[in-house]
VEXDREN-2710 file (C-alpha; in Angstrom, 1 decimal):
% VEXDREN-2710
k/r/px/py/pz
1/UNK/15.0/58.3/90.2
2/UNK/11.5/59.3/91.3
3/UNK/11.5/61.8/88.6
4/UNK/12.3/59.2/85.8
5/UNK/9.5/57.0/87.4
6/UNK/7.3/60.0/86.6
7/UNK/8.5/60.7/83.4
8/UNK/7.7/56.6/82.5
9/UNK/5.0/56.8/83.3
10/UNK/3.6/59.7/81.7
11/UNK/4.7/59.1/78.6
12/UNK/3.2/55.5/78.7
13/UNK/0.0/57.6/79.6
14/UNK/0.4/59.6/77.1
15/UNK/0.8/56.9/74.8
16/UNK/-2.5/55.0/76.3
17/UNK/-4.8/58.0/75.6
18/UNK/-5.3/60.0/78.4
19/UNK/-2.9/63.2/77.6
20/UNK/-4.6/64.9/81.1
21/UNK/-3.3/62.5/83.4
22/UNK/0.0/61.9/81.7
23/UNK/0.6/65.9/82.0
24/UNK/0.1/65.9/85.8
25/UNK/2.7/62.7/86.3
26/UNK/5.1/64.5/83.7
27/UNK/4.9/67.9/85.9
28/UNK/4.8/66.0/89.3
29/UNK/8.6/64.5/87.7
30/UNK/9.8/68.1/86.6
31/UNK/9.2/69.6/89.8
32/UNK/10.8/66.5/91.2
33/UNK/13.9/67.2/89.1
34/UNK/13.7/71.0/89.1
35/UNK/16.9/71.4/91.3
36/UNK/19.0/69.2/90.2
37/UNK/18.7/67.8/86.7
38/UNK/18.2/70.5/83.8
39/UNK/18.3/67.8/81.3
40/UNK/16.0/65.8/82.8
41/UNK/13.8/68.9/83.5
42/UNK/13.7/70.0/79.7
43/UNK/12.6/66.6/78.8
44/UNK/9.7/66.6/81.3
45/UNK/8.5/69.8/80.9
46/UNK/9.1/69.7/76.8
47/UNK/7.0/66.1/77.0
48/UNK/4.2/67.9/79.3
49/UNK/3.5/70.7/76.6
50/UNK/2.7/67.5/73.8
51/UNK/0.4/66.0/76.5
52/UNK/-1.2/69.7/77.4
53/UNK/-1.8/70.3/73.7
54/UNK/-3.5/67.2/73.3
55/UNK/-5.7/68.0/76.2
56/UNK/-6.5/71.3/74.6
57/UNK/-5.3/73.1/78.2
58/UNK/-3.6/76.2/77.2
59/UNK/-3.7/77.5/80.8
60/UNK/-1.1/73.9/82.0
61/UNK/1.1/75.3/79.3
62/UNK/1.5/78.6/80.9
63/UNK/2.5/76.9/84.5
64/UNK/4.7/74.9/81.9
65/UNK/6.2/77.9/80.5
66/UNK/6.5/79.9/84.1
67/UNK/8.6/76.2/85.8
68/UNK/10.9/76.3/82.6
69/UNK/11.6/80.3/82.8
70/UNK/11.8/80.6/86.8
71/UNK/15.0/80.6/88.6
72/UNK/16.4/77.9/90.2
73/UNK/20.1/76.0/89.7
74/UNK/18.5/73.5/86.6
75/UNK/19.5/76.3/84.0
76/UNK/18.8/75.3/80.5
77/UNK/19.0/77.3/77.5
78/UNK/17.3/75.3/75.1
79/UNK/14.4/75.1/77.8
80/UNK/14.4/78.9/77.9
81/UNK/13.5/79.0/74.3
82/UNK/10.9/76.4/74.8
83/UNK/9.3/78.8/77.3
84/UNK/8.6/81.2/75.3
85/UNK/6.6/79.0/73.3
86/UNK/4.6/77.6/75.9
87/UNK/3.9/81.1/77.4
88/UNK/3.0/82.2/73.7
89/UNK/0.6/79.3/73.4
90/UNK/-0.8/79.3/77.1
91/UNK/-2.1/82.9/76.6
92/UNK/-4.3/81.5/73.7
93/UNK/-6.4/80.0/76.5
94/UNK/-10.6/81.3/75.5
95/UNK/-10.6/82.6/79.0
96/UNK/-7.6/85.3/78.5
97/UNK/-9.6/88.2/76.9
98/UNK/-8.2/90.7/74.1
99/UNK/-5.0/89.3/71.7
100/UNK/-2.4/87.0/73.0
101/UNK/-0.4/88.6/75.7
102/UNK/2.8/87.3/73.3
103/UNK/4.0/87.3/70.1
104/UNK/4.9/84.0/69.1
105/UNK/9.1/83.4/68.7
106/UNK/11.0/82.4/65.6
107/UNK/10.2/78.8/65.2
108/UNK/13.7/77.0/65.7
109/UNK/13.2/73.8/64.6
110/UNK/16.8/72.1/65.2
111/UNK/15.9/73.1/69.0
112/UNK/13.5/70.8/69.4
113/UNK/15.9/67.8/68.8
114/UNK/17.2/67.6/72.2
115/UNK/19.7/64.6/70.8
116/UNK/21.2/63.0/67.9
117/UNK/18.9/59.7/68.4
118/UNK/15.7/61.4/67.7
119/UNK/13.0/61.3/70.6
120/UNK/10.1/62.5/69.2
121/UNK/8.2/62.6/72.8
122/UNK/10.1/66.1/73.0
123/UNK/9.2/67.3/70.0
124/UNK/6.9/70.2/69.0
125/UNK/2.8/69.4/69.7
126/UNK/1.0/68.2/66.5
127/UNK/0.7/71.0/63.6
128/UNK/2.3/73.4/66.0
129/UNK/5.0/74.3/63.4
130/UNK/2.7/74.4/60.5
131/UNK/0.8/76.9/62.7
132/UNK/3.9/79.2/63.8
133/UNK/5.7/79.6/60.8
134/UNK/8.9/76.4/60.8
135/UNK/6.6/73.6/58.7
136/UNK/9.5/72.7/56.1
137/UNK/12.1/72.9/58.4
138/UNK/10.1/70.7/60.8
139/UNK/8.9/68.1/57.8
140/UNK/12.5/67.5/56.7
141/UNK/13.5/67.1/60.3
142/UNK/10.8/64.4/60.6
143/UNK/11.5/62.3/57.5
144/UNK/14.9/62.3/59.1
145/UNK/13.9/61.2/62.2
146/UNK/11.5/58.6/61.2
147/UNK/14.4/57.4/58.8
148/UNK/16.7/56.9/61.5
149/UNK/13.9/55.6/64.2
150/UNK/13.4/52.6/61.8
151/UNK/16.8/51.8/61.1
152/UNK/17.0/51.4/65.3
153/UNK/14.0/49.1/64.4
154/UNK/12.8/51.9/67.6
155/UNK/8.5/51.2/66.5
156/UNK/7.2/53.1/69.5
157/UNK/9.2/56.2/68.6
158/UNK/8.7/55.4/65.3
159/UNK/4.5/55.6/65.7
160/UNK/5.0/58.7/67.7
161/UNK/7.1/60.5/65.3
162/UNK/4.9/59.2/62.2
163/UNK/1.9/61.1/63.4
164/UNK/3.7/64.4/63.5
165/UNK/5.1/63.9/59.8
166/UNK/1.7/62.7/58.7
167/UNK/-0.2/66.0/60.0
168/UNK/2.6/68.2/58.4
169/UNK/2.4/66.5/55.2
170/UNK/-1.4/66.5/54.6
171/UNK/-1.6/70.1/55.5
172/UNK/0.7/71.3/52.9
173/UNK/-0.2/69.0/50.1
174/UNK/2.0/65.8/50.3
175/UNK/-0.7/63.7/50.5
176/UNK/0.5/60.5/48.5
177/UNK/4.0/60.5/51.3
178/UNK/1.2/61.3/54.0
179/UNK/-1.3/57.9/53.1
180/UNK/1.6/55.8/53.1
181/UNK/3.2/57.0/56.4
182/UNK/-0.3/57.4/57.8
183/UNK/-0.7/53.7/57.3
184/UNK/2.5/52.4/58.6
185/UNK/2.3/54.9/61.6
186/UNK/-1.1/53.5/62.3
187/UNK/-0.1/49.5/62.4
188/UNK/3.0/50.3/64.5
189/UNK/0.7/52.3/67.1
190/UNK/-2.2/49.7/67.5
191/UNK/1.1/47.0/67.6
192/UNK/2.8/48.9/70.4
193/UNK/-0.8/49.6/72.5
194/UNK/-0.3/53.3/71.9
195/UNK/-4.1/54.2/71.4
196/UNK/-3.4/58.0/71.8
197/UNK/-1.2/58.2/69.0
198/UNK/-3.7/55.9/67.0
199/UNK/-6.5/57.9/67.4
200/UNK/-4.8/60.9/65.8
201/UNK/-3.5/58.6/62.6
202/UNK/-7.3/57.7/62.4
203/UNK/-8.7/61.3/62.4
204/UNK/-6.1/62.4/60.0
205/UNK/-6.2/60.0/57.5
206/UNK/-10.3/60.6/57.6
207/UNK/-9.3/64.1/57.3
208/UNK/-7.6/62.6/54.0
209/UNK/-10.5/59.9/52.5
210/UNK/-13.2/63.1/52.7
211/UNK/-10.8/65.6/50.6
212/UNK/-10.1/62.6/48.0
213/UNK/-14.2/62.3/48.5
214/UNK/-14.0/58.8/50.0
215/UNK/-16.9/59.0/52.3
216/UNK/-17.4/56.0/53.5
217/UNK/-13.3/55.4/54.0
218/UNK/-13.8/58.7/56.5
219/UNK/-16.3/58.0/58.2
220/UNK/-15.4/54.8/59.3
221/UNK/-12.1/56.1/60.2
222/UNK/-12.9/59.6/62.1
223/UNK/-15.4/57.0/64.0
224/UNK/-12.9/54.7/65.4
225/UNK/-10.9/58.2/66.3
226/UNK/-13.4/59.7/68.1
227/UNK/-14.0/56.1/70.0
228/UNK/-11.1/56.6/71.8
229/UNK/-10.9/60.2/71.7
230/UNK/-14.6/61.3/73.3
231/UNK/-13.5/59.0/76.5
232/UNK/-10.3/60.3/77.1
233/UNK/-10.9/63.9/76.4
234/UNK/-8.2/63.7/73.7
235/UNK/-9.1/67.2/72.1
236/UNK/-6.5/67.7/69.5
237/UNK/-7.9/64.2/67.9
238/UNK/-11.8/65.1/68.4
239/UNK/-11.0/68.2/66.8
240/UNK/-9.2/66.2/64.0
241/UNK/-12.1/63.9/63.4
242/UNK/-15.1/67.0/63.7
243/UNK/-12.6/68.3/61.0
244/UNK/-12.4/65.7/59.1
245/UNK/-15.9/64.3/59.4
246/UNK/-17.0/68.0/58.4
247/UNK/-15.7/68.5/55.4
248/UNK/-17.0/65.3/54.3
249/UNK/-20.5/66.6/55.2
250/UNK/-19.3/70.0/52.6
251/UNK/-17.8/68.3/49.8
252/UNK/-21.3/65.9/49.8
253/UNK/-22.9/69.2/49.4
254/UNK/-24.2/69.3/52.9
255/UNK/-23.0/72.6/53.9
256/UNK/-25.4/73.2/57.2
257/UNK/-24.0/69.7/58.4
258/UNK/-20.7/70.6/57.7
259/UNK/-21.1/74.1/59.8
260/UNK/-22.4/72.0/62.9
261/UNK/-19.4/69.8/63.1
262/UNK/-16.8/72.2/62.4
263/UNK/-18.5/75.2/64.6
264/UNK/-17.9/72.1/67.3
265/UNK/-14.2/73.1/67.0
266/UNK/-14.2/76.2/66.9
267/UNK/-17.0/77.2/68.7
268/UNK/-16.0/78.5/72.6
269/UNK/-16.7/75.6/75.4
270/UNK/-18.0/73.4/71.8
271/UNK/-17.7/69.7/72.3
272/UNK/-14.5/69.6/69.7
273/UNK/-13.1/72.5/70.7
274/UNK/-9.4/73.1/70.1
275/UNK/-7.5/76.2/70.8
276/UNK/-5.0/76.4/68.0
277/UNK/-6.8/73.5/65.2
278/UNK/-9.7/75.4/65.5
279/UNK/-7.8/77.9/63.1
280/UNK/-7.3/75.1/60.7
281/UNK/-10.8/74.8/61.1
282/UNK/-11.6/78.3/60.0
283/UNK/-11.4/78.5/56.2
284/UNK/-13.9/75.4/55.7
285/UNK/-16.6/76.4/58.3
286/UNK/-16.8/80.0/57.1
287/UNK/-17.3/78.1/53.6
288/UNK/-19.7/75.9/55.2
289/UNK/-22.0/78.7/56.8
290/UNK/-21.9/81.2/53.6
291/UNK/-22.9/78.0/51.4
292/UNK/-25.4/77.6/54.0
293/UNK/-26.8/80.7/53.4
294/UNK/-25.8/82.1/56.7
295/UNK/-22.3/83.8/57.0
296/UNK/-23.4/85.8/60.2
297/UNK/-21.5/83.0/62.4
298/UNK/-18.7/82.7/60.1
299/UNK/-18.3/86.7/61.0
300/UNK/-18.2/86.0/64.4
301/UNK/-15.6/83.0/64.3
302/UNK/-13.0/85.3/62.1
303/UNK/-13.5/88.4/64.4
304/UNK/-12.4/85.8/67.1
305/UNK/-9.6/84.4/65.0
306/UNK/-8.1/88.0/64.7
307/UNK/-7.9/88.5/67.4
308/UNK/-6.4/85.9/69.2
309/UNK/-4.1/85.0/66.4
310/UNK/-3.1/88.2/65.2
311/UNK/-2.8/87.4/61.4
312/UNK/-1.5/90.4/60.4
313/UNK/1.9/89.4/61.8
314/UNK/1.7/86.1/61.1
315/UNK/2.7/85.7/57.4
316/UNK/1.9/81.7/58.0
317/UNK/-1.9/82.2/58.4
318/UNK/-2.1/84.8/55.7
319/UNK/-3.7/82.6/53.1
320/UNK/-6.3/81.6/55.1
321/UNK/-7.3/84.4/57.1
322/UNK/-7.2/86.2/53.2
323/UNK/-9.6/83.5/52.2
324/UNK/-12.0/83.8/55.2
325/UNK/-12.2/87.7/54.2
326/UNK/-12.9/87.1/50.8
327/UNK/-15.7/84.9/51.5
328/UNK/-17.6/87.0/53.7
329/UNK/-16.8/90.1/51.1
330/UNK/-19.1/92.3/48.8
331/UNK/-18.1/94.2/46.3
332/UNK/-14.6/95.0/44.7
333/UNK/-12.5/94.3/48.5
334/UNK/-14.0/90.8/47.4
335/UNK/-11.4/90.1/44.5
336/UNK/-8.7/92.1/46.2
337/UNK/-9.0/89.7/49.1
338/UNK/-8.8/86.9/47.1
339/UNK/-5.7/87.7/45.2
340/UNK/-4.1/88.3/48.4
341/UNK/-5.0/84.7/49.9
342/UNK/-3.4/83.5/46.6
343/UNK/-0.2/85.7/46.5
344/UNK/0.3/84.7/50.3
345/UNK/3.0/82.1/50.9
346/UNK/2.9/78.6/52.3
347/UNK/-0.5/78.1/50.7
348/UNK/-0.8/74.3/50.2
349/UNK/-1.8/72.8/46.6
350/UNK/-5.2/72.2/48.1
351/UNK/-5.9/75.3/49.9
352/UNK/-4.6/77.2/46.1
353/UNK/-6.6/74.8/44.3
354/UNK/-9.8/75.8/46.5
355/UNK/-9.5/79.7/46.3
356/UNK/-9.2/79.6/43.0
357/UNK/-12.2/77.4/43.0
358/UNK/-14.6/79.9/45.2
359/UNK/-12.8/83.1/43.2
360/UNK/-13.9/81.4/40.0
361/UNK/-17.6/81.2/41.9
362/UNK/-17.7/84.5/42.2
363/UNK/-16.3/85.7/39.5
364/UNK/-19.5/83.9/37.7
365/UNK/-21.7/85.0/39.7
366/UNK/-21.0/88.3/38.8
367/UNK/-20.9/87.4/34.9
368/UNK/-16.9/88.0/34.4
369/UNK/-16.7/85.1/32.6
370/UNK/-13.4/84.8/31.1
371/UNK/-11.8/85.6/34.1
372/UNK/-13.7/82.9/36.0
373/UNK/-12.7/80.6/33.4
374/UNK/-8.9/80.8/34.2
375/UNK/-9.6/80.6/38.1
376/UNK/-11.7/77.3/37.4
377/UNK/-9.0/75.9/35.1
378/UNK/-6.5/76.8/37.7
379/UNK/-8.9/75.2/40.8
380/UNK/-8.8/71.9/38.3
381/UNK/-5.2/72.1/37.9
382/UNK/-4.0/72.0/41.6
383/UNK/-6.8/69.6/42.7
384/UNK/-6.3/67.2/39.9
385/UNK/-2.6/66.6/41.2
386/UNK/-4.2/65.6/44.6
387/UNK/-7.3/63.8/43.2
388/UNK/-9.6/65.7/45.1
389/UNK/-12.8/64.7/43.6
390/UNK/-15.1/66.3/45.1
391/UNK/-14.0/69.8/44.1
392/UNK/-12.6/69.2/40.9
393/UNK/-15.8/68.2/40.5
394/UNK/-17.5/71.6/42.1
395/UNK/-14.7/73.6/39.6
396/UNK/-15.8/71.8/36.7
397/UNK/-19.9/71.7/37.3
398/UNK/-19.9/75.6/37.9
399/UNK/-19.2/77.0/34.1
400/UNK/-21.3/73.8/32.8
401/UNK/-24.5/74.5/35.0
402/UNK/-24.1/77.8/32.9
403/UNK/-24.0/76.3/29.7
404/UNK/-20.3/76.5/29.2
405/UNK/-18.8/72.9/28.5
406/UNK/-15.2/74.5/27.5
407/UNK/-13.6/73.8/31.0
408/UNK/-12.0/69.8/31.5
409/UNK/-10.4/67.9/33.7
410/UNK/-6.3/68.3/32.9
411/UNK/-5.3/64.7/31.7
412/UNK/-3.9/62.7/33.9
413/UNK/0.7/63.4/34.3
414/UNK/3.2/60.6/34.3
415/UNK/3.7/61.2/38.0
416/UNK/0.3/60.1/38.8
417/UNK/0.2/56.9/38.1
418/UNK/2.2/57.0/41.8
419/UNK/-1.7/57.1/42.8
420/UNK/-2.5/53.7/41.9
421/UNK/0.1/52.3/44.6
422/UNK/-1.3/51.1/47.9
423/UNK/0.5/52.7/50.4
424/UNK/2.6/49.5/51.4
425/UNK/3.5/49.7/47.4
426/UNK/4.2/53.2/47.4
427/UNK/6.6/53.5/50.4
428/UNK/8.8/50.4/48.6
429/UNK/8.0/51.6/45.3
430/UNK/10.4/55.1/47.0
431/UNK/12.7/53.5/48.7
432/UNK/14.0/51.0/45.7
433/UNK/14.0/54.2/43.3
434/UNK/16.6/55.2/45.4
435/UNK/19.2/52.1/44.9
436/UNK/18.3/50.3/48.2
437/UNK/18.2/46.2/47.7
438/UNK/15.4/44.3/48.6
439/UNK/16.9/42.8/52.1
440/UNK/17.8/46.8/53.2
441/UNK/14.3/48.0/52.1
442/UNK/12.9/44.7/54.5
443/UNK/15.2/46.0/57.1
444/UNK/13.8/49.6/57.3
445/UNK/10.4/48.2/56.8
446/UNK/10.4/45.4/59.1
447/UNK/8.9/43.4/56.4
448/UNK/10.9/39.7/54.9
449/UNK/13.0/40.7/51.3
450/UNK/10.7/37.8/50.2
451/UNK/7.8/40.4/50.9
452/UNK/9.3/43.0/49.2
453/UNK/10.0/41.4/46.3
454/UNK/6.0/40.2/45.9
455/UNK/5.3/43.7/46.3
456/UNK/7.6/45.0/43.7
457/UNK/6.3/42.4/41.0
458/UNK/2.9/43.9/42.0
459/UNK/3.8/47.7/41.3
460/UNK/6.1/47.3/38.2
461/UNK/2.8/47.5/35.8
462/UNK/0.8/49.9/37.9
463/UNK/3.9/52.1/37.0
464/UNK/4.1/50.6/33.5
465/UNK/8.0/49.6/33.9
466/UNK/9.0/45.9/33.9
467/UNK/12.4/46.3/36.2
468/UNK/14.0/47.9/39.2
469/UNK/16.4/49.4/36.7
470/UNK/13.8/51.7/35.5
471/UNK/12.5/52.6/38.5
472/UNK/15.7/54.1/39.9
473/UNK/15.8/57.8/40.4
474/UNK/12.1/58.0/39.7
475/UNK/10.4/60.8/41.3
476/UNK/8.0/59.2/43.4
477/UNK/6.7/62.4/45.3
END
């Protein structure tokens, strides 16, 4: 019973923003439990490793890893397999010199849900399975989770869950589904008093307003992220907002802004610092310091990601780690390294879009035009289906500052006019297109049918239909 008083409690810490604290309750409950509940145990410890994440304290996840692998009557094989995980990610700690003392395991997403009513406190930290390999297992997981979370009308979970879908969405490129659960995430955590997750819906949907070049949206919202973030030494959602706020500063063309709020991330003992995000991090500060004019630092900072996240065998972080050595290339290894950052897979739509963009830079640079041409008009092609202004805008100034006015913007698709939606809008706008009635969309949305049905009038020109009729089995994606 002690042990579930502990557990309570640090998951309502963890909730309230103070991921530290909460991981020292949650740890003071497993050892608690350690002899004689193995369930109990694996939820603890499993809860611990979210709250040590957040905290950015790799060295708590290897005690983590050493109480769920050390012997004792509480056997638990999913726990086991857990373990590994935490001791992969605990020997990432800055202080631990040389490459990780693991290789990280197969990421098994069905292991981390523990039940068939999902519980997302015992879920995988935020962006750990984009960073390991299992994102679209882990995605579709999510949307089912948060599917059946708000049919239990369950709006804590629900927030929690939210954040983790939200993070793996905008990171491969499904931003539109991202805003709108972003949003609704956001209103159910301030609702339920859950500041922690909040602040990471803040930071990620500023991470969003500054790649659709809304400036003002982002900094307005990575500010009220790092307000509760900075205090409670939340580092997963400082380095979310230093992210976000920083490529604001690059796509405003303020690239040695941008290099002083990323290098915060990535940067050893730096006031953003993040142990794992920091490789997120990576691709846009090494952009930031060669635009700058100074790629010695970006050297530094991929010599460091190398090495501590072993690349090579990590066919995940290919496409950035190809990008990263493309930019701070000369000569022909320069184009080589570029086709291998676009023939890696997993890239996102954004991340394609952007190689081509800075391939297509170099290419001009070194007067192969026609070839630059097609990298531009593929850089315009990928970011115009995000509407990520500011470097469709870069893609199409480049050929024109050389007097070349043959590149344009693709026209805008059908499917885009999904864009127009406000997220409230677009998250309806889905859910009728797939036959549900106005008092079962209310239900899963916690809104009045009455509501739903002002909101559908609203959309049906913005999509340039006049019924519900032809809005079923519209792909809204």
């Amino acid at each position: 019973m002690r042990a579930r008083v502990l557990g309570l409690r640090g998951a309502m810490t963890h909730a309230g923003g103070d991921p530290a604290a909460a991981c020292r309750l949650l740890l003071d409950g497993a050892r608690l439990a350690r002899e004689t509940d193995a369930e109990l145990t694996a939820e603890l410890l499993v809860t611990a490793a979210r709250a040590a994440w957040a905290a950015g304290d790799p060295a708590t996840l290897t005690q983590i890893a050493e109480l769920g692998a050390g012997p004792g009557p509480a056997e638990h094989a999913t726990l086991r397999r857990f373990s590994r995980h935490f001791a992969y990610l605990g020997s990432l700690t800055p202080q631990q010199p040389g490459p990780a003392r693991y290789r990280h395991p197969p990421f098994d997403a069905a292991a981390w849900l523990l039940s068939p009513l999902p519980r997302p406190w015992v879920w995988p930290p935020v962006l750990l399975p984009h960073l390991t390999g299992g994102t679209e297992a882990m995605t579709a997981a999510h949307r089912s989770a948060a599917d059946a979370l708000r049919a239990a009308g369950a709006d804590g979970a629900l927030a929690m869950s939210l954040t983790s879908l939200v993070a793996l969405e905008l990171v491969t490129g499904q931003w539109s589904s991202g805003l709108a659960n972003g949003v609704e995430g956001l209103r159910l955590a301030q609702e339920a008093g859950q500041p922690g997750y909040a602040c990471h819906l803040h930071a990620l949907l500023a991470w969003l307003a500054a790649a659709q070049g809304d400036s003002a949206r982002c900094r307005a919202l990575a500010e009220q992220s790092l307000t509760v973030a900075a205090p409670h030494h939340i580092a997963s959602a400082l380095a979310l907002a230093h992210w976000a706020l920083g490529l604001n500063a690059l796509a405003e063309g303020r690239p040695d802004q941008a290099a002083r709020l990323l290098g915060d991330v990535v940067s050893p003992g730096g006031p953003a610092e993040h142990f794992m995000v920091g490789w997120l991090v990576l691709p846009d500060l090494a952009e930031a310091w060669v635009r700058s004019g100074d790629p010695a630092p970006a050297r530094a900072a991929l010599a460091r990601f190398e090495q501590r996240a072993d690349p090579e065998r990590a066919p995940h972080l290919h496409a950035p780690w190809h990008r990263c050595r493309a930019l701070l290339s000369t000569g022909e290894r320069t184009s080589a390294r570029y086709e291998s950052a676009l023939e890696a897979a997993g890239a996102s739509p954004f991340d394609i879009g952007r190689t081509h963009l800075l391939y297509g830079e170099w290419l001009r640079r070194n007067r192969r035009i026609k070839s630059a041409r097609e990298h531009l008009h593929q850089a315009t092609t990928h970011l115009h289906m995000l509407g990520a202004r500011p470097w469709i805008d870069l893609a199409l100034e480049e050929p024109r500052a050389a007097g070349d006015r043959s590149l344009i913007e693709p026209a805008a698709d059908p499917a885009s006019v999904s864009r127009r939606l406000t997220p409230r809008e677009l998250q309806i706008a889905r859910l009728a297109a797939r036959g549900m009635s106005n008092s079962d969309i209310a239900a899963q949305l916690f809104l009045s049918p009455r509501t739903v049905g002002y909101h559908l009038h609203k959309l049906f020109p913005k999509l340039g239909i006049t019924s519900r009729t032809q809005l079923y089995g519209r792909d809204l994606s």
